[in-house]
C-alpha positions as CSV (number, residue, x, y, z in Angstrom):
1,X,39.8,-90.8,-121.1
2,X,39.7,-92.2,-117.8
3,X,42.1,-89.8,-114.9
4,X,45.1,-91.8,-113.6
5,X,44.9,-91.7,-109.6
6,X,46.9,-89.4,-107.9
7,X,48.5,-91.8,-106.0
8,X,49.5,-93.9,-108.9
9,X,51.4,-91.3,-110.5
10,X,54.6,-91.6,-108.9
11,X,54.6,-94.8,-110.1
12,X,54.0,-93.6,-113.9
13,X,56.9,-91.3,-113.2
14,X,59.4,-93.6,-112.0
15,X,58.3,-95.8,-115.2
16,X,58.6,-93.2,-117.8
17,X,62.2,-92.6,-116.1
18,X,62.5,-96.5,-116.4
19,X,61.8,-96.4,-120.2
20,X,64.1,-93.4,-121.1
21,X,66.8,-94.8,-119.6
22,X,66.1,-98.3,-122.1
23,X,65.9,-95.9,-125.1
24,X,69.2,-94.3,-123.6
25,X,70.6,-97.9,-123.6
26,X,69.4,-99.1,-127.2
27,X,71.3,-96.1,-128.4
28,X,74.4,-96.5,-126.7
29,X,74.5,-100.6,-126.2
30,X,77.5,-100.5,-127.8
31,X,79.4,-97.9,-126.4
32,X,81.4,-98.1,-123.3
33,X,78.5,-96.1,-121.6
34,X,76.0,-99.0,-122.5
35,X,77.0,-100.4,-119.6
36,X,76.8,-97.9,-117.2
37,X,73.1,-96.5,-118.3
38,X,71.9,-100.6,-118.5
39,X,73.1,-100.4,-114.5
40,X,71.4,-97.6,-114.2
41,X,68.3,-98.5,-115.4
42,X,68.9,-101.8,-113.4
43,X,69.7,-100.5,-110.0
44,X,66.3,-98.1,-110.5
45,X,64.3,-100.6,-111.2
46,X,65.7,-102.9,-108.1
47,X,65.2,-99.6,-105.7
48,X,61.4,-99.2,-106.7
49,X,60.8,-103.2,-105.8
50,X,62.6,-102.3,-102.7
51,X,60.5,-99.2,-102.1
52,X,57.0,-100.5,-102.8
53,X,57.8,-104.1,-100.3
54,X,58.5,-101.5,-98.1
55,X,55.1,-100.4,-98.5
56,X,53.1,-103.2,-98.4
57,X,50.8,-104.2,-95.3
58,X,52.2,-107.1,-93.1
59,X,50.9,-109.7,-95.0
60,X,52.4,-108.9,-98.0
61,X,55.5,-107.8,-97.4
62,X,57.4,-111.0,-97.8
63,X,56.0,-111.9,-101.1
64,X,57.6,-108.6,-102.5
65,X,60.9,-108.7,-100.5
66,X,61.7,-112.4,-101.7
67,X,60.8,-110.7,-105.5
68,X,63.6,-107.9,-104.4
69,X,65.8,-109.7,-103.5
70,X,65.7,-111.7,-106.3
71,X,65.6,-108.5,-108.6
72,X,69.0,-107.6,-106.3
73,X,70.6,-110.6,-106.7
74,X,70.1,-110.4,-111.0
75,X,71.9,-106.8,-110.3
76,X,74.7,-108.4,-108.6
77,X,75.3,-110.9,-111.1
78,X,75.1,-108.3,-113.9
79,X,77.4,-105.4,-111.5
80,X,79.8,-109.0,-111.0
81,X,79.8,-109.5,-115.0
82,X,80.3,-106.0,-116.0
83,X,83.8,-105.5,-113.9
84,X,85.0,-109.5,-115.1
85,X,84.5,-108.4,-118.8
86,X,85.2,-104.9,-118.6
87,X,87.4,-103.9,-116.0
88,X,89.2,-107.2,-115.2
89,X,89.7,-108.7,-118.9
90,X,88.3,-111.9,-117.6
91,X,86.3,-114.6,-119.2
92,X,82.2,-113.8,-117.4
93,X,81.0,-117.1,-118.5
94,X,81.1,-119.1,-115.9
95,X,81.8,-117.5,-112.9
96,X,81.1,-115.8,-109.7
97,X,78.4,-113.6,-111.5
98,X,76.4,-116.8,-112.4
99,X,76.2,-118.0,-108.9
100,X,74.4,-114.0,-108.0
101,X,72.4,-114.6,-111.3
102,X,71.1,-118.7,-110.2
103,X,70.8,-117.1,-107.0
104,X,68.0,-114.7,-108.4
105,X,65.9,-117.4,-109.3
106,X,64.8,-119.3,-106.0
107,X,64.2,-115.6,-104.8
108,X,62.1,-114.6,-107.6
109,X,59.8,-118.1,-107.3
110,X,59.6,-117.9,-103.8
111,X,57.8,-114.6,-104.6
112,X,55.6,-115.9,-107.0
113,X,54.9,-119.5,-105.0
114,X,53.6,-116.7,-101.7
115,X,51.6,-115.1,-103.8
116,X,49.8,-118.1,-105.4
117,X,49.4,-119.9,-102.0
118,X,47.9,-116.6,-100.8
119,X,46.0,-116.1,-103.5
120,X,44.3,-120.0,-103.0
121,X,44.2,-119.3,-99.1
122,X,41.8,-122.5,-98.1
123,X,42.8,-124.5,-100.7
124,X,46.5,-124.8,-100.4
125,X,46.8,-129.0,-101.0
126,X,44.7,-128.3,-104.4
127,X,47.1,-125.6,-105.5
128,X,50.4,-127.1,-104.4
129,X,49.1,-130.4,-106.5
130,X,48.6,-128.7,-109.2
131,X,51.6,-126.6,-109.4
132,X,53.4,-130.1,-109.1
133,X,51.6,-131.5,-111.9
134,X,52.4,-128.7,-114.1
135,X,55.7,-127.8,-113.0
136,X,57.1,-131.4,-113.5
137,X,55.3,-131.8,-117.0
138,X,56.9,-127.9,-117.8
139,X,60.3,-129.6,-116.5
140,X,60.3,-132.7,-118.0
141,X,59.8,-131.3,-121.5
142,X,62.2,-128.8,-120.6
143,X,65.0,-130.9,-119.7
144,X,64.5,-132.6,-123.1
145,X,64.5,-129.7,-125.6
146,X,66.0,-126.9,-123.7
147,X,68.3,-128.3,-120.6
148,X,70.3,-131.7,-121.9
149,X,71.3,-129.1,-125.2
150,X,71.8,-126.4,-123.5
151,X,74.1,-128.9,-121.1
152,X,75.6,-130.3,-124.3
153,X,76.4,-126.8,-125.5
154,X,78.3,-125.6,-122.6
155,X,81.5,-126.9,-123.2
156,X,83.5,-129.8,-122.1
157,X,83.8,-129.0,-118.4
158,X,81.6,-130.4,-115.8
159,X,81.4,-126.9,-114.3
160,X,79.8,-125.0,-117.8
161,X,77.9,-128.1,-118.5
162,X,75.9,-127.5,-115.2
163,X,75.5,-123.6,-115.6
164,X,74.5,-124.3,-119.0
165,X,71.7,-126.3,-117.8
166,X,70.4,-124.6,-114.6
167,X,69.3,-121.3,-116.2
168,X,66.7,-123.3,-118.5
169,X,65.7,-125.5,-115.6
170,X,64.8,-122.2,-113.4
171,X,63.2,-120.7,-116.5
172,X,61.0,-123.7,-116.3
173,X,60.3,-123.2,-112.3
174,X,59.6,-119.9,-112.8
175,X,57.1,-120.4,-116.0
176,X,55.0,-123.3,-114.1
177,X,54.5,-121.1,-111.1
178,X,53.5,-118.0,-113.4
179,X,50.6,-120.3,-115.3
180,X,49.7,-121.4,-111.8
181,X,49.2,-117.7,-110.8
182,X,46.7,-117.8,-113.8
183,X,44.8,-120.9,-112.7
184,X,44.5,-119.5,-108.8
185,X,42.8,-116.4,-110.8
186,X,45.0,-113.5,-111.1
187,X,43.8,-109.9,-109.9
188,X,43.1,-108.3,-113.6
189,X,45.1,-105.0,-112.4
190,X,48.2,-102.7,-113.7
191,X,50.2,-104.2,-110.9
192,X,49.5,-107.8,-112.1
193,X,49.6,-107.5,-115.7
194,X,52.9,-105.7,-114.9
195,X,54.0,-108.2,-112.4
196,X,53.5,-110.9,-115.7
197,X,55.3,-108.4,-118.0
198,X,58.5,-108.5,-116.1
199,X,58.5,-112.2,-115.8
200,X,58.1,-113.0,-119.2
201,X,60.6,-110.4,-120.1
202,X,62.9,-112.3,-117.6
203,X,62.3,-115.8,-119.8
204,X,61.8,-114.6,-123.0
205,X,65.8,-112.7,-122.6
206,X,66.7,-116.2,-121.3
207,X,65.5,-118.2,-124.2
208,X,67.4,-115.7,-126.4
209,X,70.1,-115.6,-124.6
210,X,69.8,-119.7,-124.8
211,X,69.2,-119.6,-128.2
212,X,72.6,-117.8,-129.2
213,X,74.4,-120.0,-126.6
214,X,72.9,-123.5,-129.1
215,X,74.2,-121.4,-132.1
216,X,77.2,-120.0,-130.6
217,X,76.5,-116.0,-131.9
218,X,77.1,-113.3,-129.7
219,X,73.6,-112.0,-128.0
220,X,72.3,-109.1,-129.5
221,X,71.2,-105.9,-128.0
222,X,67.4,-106.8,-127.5
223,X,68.4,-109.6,-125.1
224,X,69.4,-106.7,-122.9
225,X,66.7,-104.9,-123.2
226,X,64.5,-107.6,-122.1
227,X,66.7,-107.9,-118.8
228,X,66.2,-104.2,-118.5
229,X,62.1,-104.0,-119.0
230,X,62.5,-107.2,-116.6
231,X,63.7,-105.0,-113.7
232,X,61.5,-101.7,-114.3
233,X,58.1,-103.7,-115.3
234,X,58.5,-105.7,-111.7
235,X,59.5,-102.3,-109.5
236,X,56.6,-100.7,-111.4
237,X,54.6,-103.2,-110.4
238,X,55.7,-102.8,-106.5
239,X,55.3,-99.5,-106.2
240,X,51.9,-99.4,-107.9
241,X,48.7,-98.8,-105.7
242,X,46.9,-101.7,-107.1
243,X,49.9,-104.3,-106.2
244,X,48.1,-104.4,-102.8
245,X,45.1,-106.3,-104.1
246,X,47.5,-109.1,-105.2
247,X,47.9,-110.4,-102.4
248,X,44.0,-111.1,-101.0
249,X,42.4,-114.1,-101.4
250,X,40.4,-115.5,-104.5
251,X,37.0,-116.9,-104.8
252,X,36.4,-120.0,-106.8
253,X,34.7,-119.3,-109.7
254,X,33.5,-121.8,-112.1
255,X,35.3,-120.3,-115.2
256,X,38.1,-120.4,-113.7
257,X,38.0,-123.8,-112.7
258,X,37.6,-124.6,-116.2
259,X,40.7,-122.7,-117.0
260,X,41.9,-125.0,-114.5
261,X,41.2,-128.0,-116.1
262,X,42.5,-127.2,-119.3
263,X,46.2,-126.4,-117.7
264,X,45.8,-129.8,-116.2
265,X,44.4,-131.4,-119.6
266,X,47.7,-129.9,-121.1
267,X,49.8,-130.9,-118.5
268,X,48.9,-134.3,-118.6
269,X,49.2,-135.1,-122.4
270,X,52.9,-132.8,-122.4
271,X,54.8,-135.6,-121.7
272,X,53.6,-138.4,-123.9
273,X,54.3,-135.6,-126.5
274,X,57.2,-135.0,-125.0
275,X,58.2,-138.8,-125.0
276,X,57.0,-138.6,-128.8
277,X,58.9,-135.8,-130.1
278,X,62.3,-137.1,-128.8
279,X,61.7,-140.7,-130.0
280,X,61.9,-138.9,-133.7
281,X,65.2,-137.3,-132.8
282,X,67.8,-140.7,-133.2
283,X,70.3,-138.2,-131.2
284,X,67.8,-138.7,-127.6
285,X,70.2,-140.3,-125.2
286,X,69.8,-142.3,-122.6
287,X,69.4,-139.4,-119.9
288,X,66.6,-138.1,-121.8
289,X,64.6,-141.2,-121.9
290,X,65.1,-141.7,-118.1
291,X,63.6,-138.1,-117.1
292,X,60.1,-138.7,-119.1
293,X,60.0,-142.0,-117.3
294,X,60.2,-140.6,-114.3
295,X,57.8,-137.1,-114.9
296,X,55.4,-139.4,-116.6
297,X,55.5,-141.8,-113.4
298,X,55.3,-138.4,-111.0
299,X,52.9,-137.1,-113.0
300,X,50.7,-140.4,-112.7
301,X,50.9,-140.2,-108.6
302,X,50.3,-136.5,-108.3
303,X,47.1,-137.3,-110.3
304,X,45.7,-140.2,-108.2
305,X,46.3,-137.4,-105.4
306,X,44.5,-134.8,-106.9
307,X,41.9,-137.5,-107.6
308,X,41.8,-138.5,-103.9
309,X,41.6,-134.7,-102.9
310,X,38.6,-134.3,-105.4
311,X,36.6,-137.1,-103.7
312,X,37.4,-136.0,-100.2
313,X,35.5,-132.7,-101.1
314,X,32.9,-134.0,-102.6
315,X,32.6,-136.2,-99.5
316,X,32.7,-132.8,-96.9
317,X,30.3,-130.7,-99.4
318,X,27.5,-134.0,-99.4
319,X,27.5,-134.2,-96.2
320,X,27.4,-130.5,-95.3
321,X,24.6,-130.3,-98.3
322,X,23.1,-133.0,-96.8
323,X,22.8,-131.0,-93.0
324,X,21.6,-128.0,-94.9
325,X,18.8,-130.0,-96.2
326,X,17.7,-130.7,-92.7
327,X,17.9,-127.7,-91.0
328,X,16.1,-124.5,-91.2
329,X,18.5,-121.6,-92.0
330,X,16.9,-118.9,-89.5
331,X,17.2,-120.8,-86.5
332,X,19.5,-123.7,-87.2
333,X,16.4,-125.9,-85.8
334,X,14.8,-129.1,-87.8
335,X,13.1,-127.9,-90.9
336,X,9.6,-129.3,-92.0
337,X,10.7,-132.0,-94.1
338,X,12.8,-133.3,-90.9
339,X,10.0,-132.9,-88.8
340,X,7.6,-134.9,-90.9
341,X,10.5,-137.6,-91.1
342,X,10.8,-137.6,-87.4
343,X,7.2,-137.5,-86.5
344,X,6.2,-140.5,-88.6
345,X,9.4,-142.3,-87.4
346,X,8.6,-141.1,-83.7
347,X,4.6,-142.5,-84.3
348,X,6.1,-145.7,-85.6
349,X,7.9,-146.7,-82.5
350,X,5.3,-145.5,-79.9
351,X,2.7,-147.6,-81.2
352,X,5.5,-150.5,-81.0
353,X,6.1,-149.6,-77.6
354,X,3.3,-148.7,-76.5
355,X,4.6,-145.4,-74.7
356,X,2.9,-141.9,-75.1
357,X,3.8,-139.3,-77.0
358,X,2.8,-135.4,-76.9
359,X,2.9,-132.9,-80.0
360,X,2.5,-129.3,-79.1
361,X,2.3,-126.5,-81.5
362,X,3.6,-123.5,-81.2
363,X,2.7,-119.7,-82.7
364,X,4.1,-116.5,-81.8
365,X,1.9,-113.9,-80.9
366,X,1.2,-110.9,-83.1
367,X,4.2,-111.6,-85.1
368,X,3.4,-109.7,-88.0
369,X,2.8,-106.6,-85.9
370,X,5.8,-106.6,-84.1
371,X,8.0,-107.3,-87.4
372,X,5.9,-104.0,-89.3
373,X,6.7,-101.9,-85.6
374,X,10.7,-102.9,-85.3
375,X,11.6,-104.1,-89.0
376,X,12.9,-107.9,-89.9
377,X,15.9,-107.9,-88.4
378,X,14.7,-107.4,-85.1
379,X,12.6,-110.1,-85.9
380,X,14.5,-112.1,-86.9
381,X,16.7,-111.8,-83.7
382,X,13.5,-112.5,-81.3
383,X,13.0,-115.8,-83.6
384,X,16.8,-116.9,-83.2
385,X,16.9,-116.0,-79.1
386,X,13.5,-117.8,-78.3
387,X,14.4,-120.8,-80.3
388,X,18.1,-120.8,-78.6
389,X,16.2,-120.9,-75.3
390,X,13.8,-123.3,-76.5
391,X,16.3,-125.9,-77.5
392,X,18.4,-126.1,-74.1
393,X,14.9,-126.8,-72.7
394,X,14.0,-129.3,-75.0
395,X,17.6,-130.8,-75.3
396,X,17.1,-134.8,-74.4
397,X,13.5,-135.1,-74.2
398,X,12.2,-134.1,-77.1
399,X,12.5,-132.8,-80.7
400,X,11.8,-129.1,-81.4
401,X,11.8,-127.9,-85.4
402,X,10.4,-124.9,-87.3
403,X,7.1,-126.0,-88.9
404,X,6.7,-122.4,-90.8
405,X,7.1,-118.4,-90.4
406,X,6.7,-117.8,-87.2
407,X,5.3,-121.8,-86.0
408,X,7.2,-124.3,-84.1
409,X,6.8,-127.9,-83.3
410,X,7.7,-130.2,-80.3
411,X,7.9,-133.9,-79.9
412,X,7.3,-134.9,-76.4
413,X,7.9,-138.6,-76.4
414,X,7.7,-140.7,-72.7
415,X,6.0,-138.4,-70.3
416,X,3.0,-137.8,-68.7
417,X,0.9,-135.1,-69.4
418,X,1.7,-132.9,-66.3
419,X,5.6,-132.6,-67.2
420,X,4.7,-132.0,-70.9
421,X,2.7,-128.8,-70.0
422,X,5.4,-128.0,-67.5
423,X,7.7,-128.2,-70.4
424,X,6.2,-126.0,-72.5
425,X,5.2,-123.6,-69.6
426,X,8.9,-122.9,-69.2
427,X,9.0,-122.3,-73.2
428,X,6.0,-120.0,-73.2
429,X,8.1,-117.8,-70.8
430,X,11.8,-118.0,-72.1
431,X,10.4,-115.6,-75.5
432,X,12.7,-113.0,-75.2
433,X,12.2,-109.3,-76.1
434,X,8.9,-109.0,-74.2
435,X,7.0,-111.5,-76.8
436,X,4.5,-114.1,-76.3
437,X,3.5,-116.9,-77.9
438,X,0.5,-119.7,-77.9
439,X,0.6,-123.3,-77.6
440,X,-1.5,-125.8,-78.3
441,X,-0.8,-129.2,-76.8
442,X,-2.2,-133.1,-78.0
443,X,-1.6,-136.2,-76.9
444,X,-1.5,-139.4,-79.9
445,X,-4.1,-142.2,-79.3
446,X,-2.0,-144.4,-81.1
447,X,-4.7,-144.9,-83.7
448,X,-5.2,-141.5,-85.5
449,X,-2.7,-140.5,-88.3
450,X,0.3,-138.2,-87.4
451,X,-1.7,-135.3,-89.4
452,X,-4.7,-135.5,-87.7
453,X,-2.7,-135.4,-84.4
454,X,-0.9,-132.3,-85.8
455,X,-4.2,-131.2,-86.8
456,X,-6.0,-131.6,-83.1
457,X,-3.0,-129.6,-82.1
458,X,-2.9,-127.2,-84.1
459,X,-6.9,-126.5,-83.4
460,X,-6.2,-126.1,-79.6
461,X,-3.7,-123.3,-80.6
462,X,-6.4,-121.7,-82.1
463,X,-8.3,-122.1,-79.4
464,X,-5.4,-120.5,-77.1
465,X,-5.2,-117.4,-79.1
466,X,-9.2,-117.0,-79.8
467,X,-9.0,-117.3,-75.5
468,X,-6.4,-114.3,-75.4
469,X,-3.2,-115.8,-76.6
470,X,0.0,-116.3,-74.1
471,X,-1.3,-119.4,-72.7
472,X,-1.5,-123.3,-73.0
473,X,-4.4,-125.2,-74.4
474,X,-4.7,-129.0,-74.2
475,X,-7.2,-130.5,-76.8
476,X,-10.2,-131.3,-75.7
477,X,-10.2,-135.1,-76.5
478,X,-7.0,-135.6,-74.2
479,X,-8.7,-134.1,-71.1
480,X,-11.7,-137.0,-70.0
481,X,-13.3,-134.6,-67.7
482,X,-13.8,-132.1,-70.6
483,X,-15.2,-134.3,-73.1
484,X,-18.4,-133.6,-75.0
485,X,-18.4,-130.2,-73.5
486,X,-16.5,-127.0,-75.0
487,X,-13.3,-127.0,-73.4
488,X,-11.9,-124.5,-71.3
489,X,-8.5,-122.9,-71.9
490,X,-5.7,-124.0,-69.6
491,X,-3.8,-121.6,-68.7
492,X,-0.2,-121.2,-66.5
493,X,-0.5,-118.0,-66.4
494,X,-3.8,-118.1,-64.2
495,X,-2.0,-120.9,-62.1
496,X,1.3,-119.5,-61.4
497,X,2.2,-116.6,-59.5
498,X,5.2,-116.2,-61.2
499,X,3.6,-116.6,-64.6
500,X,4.3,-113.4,-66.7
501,X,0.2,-112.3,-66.9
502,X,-1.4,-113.0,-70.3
503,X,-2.1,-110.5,-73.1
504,X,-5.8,-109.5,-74.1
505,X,-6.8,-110.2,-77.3
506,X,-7.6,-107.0,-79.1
């Protein structure tokens, strides 16, 4: 059997304390200490909700505090109902105990509504659609069957008629945000399922509470009860260690988008039922017909809304597909399929034009070595440095990508030959981390395909590191004076002083 954590045991404690006291209860419901131990049992649950919001890290503390309070407020109402009946001889329902109970409610979803919304941190328009979507189906079908009788039932003032009809109304708030904390992908914890437990232990003593009210029986113990494992299951879950991990946020997961779909599904087709159901019952009045107008009308526009937020994404994540596809992931530089693209395009319009256009490639020396020497990372950080530098040299007046490994490209369009080597000279020196690399320079005659010009470059970089690597070589074809002879190397190294000096070739 797995060991319960040390710090969690408290928490068991105070629970097993929780659930004596309920057994105490069911014994003596109908004695005159029933009341006193369901206080009891009550006021402990409210003090460990109070106790673990205390707890929690900034962040989290005001989901759990609004879920207090609203655990506070219930024991107000019930403290408020107990000395009407009992000690004053007074009539509980309705009075100033229902206003502490109704109270309880807005408290208790504010809780829940937090903890969704952080929970589906990033994605808050999403979620607060869909909680509208589902929480005006839940209410439409809830003023039907469960508000308008429950109304009906109250009595002939205005004032029981309304109280009558707001504690079904917030059962149905509070049941559309708990499916919503299933669709935002609920933490699978003791402190969630716990969380869930008290809830539904909240609605399910409402409906039977409800449920007497329609058939005008008195409400039997277990109603009670439920109040009672309503207060100790949500203090449990406060003070639990794992209540913690509630409130971080929730990756989207593809299953659970599903899931999400589904609630929506049901949601949508819960009012036409709705509408359906009632049209069966001759006794649907007027008021009744009005509210599934309206939800089915909401409903409609929340959709189109949710529609319109579905194609804006899709929108944002083509685009942003569409710049991965172009870029390499390293060095945030133009990948090979751009560069091809941009070459040909580049080729197309010089010839046009007329204008020149240099390609130079460009091949870090003994890359391999250095990478087996200082491990991949480093690597990787001399490759994402150089080609920072690179590109604020090259930014406007030319195009720079990552052909492959450790090879980069340049497109030098409308400049002479001079500047283009000056260009690259300032390149070949701004490797960082004490590396080198070889170039190999070619100028397009306009008439050659762009591979064969990537392929005359691409030799003279050979050539640069057959001559001793850290150096510039312009093919042999693009220098007149060279022509029909074996070319000799060019290097900036030789010619400027400042030159860093150029590494033998082993």
């Amino acid at each position: 059997m797995r060991a319960v954590q040390p710090t969690a045991r408290p928490a068991y404690v105070a629970l097993g304390g929780g659930l004596l006291l309920c057994a105490l209860y069911a014994s003596r419901a109908a004695e005159p200490e029933g009341a006193v131990l369901y206080l009891l049992g009550a006021a402990s649950g409210t003090a460990l909700c109070c106790v673990g919001a205390s707890r929690m890290p900034p962040g989290a503390r005001h989901i759990w505090w609004a879920l207090a309070a609203g655990q506070a407020l219930f024991l107000l109402g019930d403290v408020l109902y107990v000395l009407i009946e009992n000690v004053l001889g007074g009539d509980p329902y309705p009075s100033v105990a229902d206003a502490a109970y109704l109270a309880s409610y807005p408290a208790l979803a504010a809780g829940l509504l937090w903890l969704v919304r952080i929970r589906q941190r990033g994605r808050q328009r999403a979620a607060l659609l869909d909680a509208a979507i589902l929480t005006t189906a839940m209410a439409t079908a809830g003023f039907v069957f469960i508000v308008e009788p429950s109304a009906a039932a109250g009595g002939g003032s205005v004032l029981e008629n309304v109280v009558a009809g707001a504690y079904p109304a917030a059962d149905v708030l509070l049941l559309a945000l708990l499916v919503q904390m299933f669709i935002a992908g609920m933490r699978a914890n003791v402190a969630s399922w716990a969380l869930v437990g008290g809830i539904v232990a909240l609605l399910v003593a409402d409906l039977g509470y409800v449920a007497s009210a329609l058939t005008d029986t008195s409400h039997p113990a277990w109603i009670d009860l439920g109040y009672l494992a309503s207060y100790l299951l949500i203090g449990f879950a406060a003070v639990h260690p794992s209540a913690q991990a509630l409130s971080e946020p929730t990756p989207i997961r593809s299953s659970r988008s599903l899931a999400r779909l589904a609630w929506l599904g049901a949601a949508l087709i819960l009012t036409p039922v709705t509408e359906f159901v009632a049209g069966q019952d001759a006794d649907t009045d007027h008021h009744g017909s009005v509210v599934m107008l309206a939800g089915g009308c909401l409903i409609a526009l929340l959709v189109v809304l949710r529609m319109a937020d579905l194609v804006q994404q899709l929108q944002y994540k083509a685009v942003e597909l569409a710049a991965l596809a172009r870029r390499d992931g390293l060095t945030g530089l133009a990948n090979r399929r751009t560069w091809d693209y941009e070459l040909s395009r580049v080729c197309d319009a010089a010839r046009k034009e007329g204008t020149t256009l240099h390609i130079a490639v460009l091949d870090m020396d003994h890359f391999k070595r250095f990478n087996d020497e200082h491990g991949h990372t480093m690597g990787d950080m001399v490759l994402r440095g150089t080609t920072q530098a690179w590109a604020d040299l090259v930014q406007g007046r030319g195009f720079l990508a990552r052909y492959g490994g450790e090879e980069f490209t340049v497109l030098l369009p409308d400049m002479g030959l001079t500047e283009a080597e000056a260009l690259l000279d300032q390149m070949r020196r701004a490797v960082t981390h004490d590396q080198t690399c070889s170039i190999g320079l070619a100028t397009w005659d306009h008439r050659e395909t762009p591979a064969d010009l990537v392929g005359r470059a691409d030799g003279a970089l050979y050539q640069a590191k057959g001559e001793g690597r850290d150096r510039i070589v312009v093919s042999a074809s693009d220098r007149p004076e060279l022509a029909g002879s074996a070319p000799a190397p060019h290097s900036p190294a030789e010619e400027a002083p400042e030159a860093r000096p150029a590494q033998t070739a082993p």
